[in-house]
C-alpha positions, 0 to 999 in steps of 0.5 A: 332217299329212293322213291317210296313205291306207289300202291300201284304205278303204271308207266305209260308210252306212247299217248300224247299229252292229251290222250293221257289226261283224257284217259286216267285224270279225274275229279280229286286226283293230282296232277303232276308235270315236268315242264322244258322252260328254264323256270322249269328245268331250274326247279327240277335241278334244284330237287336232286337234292332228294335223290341219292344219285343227285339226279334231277326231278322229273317235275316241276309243278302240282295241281289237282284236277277239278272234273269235266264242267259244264262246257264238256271241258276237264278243269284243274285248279292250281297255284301258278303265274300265268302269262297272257300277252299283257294280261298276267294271272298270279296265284290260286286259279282254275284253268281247263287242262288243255294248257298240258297238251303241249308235248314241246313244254310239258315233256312229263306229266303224272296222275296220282289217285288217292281213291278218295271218297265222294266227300273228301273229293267234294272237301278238296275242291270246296278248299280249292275254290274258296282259295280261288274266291280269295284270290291266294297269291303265288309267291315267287320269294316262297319258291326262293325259300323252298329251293334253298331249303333243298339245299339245307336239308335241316331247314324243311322240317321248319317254317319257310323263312320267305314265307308270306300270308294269303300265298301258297306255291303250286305244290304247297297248295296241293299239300294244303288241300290234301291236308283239309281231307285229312291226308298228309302227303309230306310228313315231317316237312313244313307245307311251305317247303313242299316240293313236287318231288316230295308229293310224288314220293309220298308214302300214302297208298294211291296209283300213279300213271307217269308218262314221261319223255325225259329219263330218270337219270337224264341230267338237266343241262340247264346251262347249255340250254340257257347258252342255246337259247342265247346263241340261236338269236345272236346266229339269227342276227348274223345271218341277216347281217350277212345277207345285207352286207 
């Protein structure tokens, strides 16, 4: 089905990453992103189940924007594996949202605003950090699940077989939060089948401000950046060779 129209969407051009963030995120809003790794363009093929012309999703991960701290910097809070040299985050955790700056890994980004009250911003974020507090997991098998749900449609609206305790996915994650504050993003679909996509086509009232780089229509050529990034070592190695020979 088409996107359902926001109660107001601004597409903006021209702003890096950086620039936008700065300029419409905001303590309760959720962020939406659309990343250029495999991990990410996988998950975006795998969402063209949702649109009618099988194309693919622009995005691939949610979170919620936690506000500017103490440290001057702005804050998110998400469910994500993050990656540091030996050290590995996996689960519910806060991080500042410079991490999104990067136009080459971050090719869309969106910011959805619900307009909510002081109290359901201050209900969200009180969820989110007890869930920071205890250490929620992200579960790689529940992405598995949510993913073959987007292939057998009858399977969304029922408990994500995959489905783990004390685990939440970065979409999944955002749902359960709105849900505390008394706001169902994706009626009708289990929380742990919620998808990106499916949090940027809610119908609740809000408005949405899209910087994107990679077109609607644009098709994910995952295999052929999957062969590339394969071939550009293998053509390195000759080089080398070569030049000893």
């Amino acid at each position: 089905m088409p996107s359902p129209p926001a109660s107001n969407e601004i597409v903006v051009a021209g702003l890096s990453n950086r620039e936008f963030l700065e300029r419409y995120a905001r303590a309760g809003c959720i962020g939406l992103a659309g990343g250029a790794t495999l991990v990410d363009l996988a998950i975006r093929r795998a969402e063209r189940h949702l649109d009618d012309d099988n194309q693919a999703s622009l995005w691939s991960h949610a979170f919620v924007f936690q506000g500017v701290r103490a440290d001057g910097h702005h804050w998110v809070i998400e469910s994500d594996l993050e990656i540091h040299r030996k050290h590995i985050r996996l689960g519910v955790q806060e991080n500042r949202f410079s991490k999104y700056f990067d136009e080459e890994h971050q090719r869309n980004l969106a910011v959805l605003d619900f307009g909510l009250t002081e109290a359901q911003v201050a209900q969200v974020l009180r969820e989110a950090l007890d869930l920071v507090a205890n250490r929620e997991r992200y579960s790689l098998r529940e992405v598995f699940g949510a993913l073959r749900g987007l292939r057998h449609g009858e399977m969304r609206g029922r408990e994500n077989p995959l489905a783990r305790e004390k685990s939440l996915f970065c979409s999944a994650f955002v749902r359960h939060l709105f849900l505390r504050a008394g706001l169902d993003l994706a009626p009708g679909i289990a929380d742990k089948h919620t998808t990106p996509e499916d949090i940027f086509r809610t119908s609740i009232p809000h408005t949405r401000y899209v910087l994107r780089r990679d077109e609607p229509k644009e098709k994910i050529g995952l295999r052929a950046r999957l062969r590339q990034r394969i071939k550009a070592p293998m053509e390195r190695l000759k080089a080398r060779r070569s030049r000893a020979g």
